[in-house]
N, C-alpha and C positions, 0 to 999 in steps of 0.2 A: 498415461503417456510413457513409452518407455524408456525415452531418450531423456528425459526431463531429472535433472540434477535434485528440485525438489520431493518431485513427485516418488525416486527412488530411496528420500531418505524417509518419505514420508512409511513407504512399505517395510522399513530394517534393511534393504540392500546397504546404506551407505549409513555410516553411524555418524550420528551427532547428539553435541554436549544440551538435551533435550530441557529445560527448563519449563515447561508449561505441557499438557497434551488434555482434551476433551475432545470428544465425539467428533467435531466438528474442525478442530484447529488444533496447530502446532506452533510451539517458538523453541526455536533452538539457539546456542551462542555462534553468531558472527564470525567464519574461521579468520576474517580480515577485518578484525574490529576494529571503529574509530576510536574508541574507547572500553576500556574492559567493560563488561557488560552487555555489550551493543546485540541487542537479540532481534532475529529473523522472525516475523510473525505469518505463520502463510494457513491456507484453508487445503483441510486434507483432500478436496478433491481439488482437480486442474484446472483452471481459472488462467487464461495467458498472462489477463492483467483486471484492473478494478471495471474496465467498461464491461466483459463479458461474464461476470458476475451478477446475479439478480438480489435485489434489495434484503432478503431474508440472509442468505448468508453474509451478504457484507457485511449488516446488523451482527452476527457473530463475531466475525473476525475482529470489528472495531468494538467492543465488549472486551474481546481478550486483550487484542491492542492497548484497551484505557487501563482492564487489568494490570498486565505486564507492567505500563509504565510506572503506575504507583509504585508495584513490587522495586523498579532500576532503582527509581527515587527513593524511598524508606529505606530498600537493604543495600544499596551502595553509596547511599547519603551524595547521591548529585544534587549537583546545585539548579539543575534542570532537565529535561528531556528533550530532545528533537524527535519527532516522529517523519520518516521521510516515504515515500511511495511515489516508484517511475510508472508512466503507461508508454510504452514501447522506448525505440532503441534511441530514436531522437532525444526523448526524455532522461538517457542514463540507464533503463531498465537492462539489464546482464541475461540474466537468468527467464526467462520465458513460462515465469510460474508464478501468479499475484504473491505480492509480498508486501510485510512495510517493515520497514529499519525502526526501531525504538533504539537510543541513542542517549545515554548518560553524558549530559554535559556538566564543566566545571567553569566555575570563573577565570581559573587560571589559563587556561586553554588556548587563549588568543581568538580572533575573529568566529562569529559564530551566525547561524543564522543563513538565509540566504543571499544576505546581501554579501557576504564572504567568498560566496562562486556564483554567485549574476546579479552583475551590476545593471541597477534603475535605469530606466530607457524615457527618455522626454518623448512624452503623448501632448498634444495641441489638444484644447477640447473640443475641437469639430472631430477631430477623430477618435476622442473617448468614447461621445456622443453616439457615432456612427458605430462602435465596439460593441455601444450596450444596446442599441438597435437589432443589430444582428442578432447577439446574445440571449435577447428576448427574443425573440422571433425562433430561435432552435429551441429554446427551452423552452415553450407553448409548444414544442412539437415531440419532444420525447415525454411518450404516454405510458410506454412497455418497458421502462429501466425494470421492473423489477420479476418482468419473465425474464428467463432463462435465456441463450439465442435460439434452442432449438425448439422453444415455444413458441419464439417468435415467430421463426417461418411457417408454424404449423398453422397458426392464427391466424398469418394472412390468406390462407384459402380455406375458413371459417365464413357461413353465409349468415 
């Protein structure tokens, strides 16, 4: 993608403080970090977000992901991790390239967690009920997460 902010650092156009790189993925340092450390995990090829990714690479990314994190925690002695990951813009997602924020948290740090930027919402359980009806019902129906999308379409006019 040429436009794409990751995908360019991913090529050397745009440099960054690189902390992890294999065949498959990159983690660079946070130029607007929550905390020192806070590393970018993304997959070197262009991924808008986690849904148009197929199950093989995700599998990678979340490998380096668990990697990385241990590394925040042992070599900057956090007291935790946040691991965070938007899917589009509703979500927070900025940049138009999968990613997930690995995130060194401290005790001292104040509010932490999600319930720090979205506050609990009161559900009735007739309408939980009817949440995880739905819920079920899509998820009995996603059979192809882990083709690619351009396998998808190809598969649909497969006899």
């Amino acid at each position: 993608m040429e436009e794409c902010l990751f995908c360019k650092i991913v090529a050397g156009q745009i440099p960054a403080e690189k902390v992890y790189e294999d065949s498959d993925v990159i983690a660079f340092l946070d130029i607007n970090p929550r905390n020192p450390g806070h590393t970018l995990v993304i997959p070197k090829k262009h991924f808008s977000d986690l849904l148009e990714m197929d199950d093989e690479y995700a599998m990678k990314l979340f490998v380096a992901v668990k990697r990385i994190a241990k590394a925040i925690k042992d070599g900057i002695k956090a007291d935790g991790i946040s691991i965070s990951q938007s899917n589009g813009r509703a979500a927070g997602q900025v940049v138009n390239h999968m990613h997930v924020h690995v995130i060194p948290r401290f005790f001292n740090e104040g509010p932490v967690g999600l319930e720090s930027i979205l506050p609990t919402k009161k559900i009735d359980q007739g309408s939980m009920k009817n949440i995880s009806n739905i819920l079920k019902e899509a998820i009995s129906k996603v059979s192809e997460v882990s083709k690619p999308a351009s396998e998808k379409k190809e598969m649909e006019f497969e006899f």
